[in-house]
C-alpha positions as CSV (number, residue, x, y, z in Angstrom):
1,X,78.9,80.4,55.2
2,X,82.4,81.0,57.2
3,X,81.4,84.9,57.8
4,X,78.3,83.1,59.6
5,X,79.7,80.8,61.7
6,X,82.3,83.2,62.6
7,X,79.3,85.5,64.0
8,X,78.0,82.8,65.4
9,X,80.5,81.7,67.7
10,X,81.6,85.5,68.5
11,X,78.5,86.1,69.9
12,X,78.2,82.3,71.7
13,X,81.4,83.8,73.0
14,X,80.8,87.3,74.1
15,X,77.2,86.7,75.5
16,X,77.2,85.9,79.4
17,X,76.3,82.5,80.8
18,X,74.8,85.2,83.8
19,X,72.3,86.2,81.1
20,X,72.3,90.1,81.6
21,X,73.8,92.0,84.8
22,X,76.9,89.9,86.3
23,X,75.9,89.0,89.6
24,X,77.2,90.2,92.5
25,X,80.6,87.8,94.3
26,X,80.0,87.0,98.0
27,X,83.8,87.4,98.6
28,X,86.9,89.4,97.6
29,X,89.7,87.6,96.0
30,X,92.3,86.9,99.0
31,X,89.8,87.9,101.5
32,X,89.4,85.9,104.5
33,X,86.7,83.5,104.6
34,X,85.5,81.0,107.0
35,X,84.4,77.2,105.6
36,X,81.0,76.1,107.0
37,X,81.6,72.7,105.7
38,X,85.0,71.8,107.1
39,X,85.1,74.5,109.9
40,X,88.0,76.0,108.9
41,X,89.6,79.4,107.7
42,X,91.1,80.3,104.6
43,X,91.2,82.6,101.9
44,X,89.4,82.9,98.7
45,X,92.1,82.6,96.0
46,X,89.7,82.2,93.1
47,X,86.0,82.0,91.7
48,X,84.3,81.0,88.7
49,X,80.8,81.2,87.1
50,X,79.7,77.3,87.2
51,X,76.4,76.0,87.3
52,X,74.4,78.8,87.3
53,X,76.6,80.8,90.3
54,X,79.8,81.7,91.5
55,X,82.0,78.7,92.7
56,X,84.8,79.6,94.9
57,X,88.4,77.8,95.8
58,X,89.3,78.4,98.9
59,X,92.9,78.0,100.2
60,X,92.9,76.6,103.4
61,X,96.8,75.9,103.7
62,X,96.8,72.2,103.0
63,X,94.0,72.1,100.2
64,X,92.0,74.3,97.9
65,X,88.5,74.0,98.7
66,X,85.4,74.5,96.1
67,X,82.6,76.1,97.9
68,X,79.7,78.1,96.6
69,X,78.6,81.5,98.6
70,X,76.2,79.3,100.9
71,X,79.0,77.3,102.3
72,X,81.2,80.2,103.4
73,X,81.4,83.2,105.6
74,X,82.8,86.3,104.6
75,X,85.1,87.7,107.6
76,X,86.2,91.1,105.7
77,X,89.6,90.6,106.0
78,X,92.1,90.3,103.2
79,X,95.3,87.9,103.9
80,X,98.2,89.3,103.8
81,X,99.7,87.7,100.4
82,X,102.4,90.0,98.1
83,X,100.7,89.7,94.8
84,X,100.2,92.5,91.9
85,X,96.2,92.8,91.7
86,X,94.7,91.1,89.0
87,X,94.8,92.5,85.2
88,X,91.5,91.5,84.5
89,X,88.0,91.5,85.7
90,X,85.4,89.0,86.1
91,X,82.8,89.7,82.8
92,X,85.8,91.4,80.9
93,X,86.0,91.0,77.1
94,X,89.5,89.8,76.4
95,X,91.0,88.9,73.2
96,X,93.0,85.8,73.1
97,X,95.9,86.2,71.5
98,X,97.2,82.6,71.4
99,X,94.2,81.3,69.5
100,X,94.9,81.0,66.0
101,X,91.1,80.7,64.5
102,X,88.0,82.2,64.3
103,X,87.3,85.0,67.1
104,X,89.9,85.5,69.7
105,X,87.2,87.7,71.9
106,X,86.4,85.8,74.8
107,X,84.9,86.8,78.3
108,X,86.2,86.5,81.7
109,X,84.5,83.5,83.3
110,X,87.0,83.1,86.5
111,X,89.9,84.2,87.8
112,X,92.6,82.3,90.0
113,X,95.7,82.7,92.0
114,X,98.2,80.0,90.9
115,X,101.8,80.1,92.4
116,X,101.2,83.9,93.2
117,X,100.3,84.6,89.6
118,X,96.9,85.1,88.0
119,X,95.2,83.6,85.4
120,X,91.8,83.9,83.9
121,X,89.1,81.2,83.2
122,X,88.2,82.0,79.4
123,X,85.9,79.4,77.2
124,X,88.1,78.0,75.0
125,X,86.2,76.6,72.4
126,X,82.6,76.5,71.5
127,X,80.0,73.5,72.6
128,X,79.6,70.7,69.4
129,X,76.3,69.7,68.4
130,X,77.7,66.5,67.7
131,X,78.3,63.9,71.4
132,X,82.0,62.9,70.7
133,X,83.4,60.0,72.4
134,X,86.0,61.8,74.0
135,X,85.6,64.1,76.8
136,X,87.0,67.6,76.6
137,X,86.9,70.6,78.4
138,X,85.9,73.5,76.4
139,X,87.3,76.5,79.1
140,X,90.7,77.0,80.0
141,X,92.8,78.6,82.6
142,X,95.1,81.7,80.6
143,X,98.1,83.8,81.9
144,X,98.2,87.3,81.6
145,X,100.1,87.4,79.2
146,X,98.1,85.4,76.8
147,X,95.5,88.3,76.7
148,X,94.9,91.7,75.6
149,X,91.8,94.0,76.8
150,X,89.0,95.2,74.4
151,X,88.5,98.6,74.7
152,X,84.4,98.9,74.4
């Protein structure tokens, strides 16, 4: 019974919340965007696959902004930040080397800039079937460190 619930929750795990072909981002990491909402400039230090399409966070000095690809602009231009490029890629399989049961593949669901490091959004644990009282969020921010790549 173990085996099957351990092959269930890989493949919860490895199977896209896209469902097929990743779609395509609107903006570049650290490119330059421009805010429709606010009217203002910043730069796109981060995305994730939320509610059916790609949310980004926008840096905007002050604030980091959530914006999906409707709300911004796209200028072309990437800010001028000193940062290594990401590890990892959006839709990556990763394996999770902190997690100490069941599968440690996971997927790449996001990836932000925090304090000039990245980190990847990764689903941490697997929806219940059972409405707890408590409220917890099954995906997580991880360092780079905390993963390892699958070679497919």
């Amino acid at each position: 019974m173990i085996d099957h619930i351990n092959a269930l929750q890989t493949s919860w795990y490895l199977s896209p919340p896209w469902r097929g072909t990743i779609p395509p981002v609107a903006v570049n990491l650290l490119e330059r965007v421009f805010l429709r909402t606010t009217r203002t400039f910043g730069y796109c230090c981060g995305m994730q696959w939320k509610h059916e399409c790609w949310i980004y966070s926008i840096d905007c000095r002050n604030e980091i902004l959530h914006a999906t690809h409707n709300q911004i602009i796209a200028t072309g231009e990437l800010e001028a930040i000193k940062v290594h490029k990401p590890a990892f890629v959006l839709g990556e399989r990763v394996i999770l080397c902190s997690h100490d049961k069941g599968t440690k593949q996971r997927l790449i669901l996001g990836i932000a800039l925090v304090h000039n490091s990245w980190f990847y959004l990764i689903e941490l644990m697997s929806p219940t079937l059972i409405k707890t009282p408590t409220i917890s969020n099954r995906f997580s921010l991880v360092g780079e460190k905390s993963l390892v790549r699958v070679n497919v």
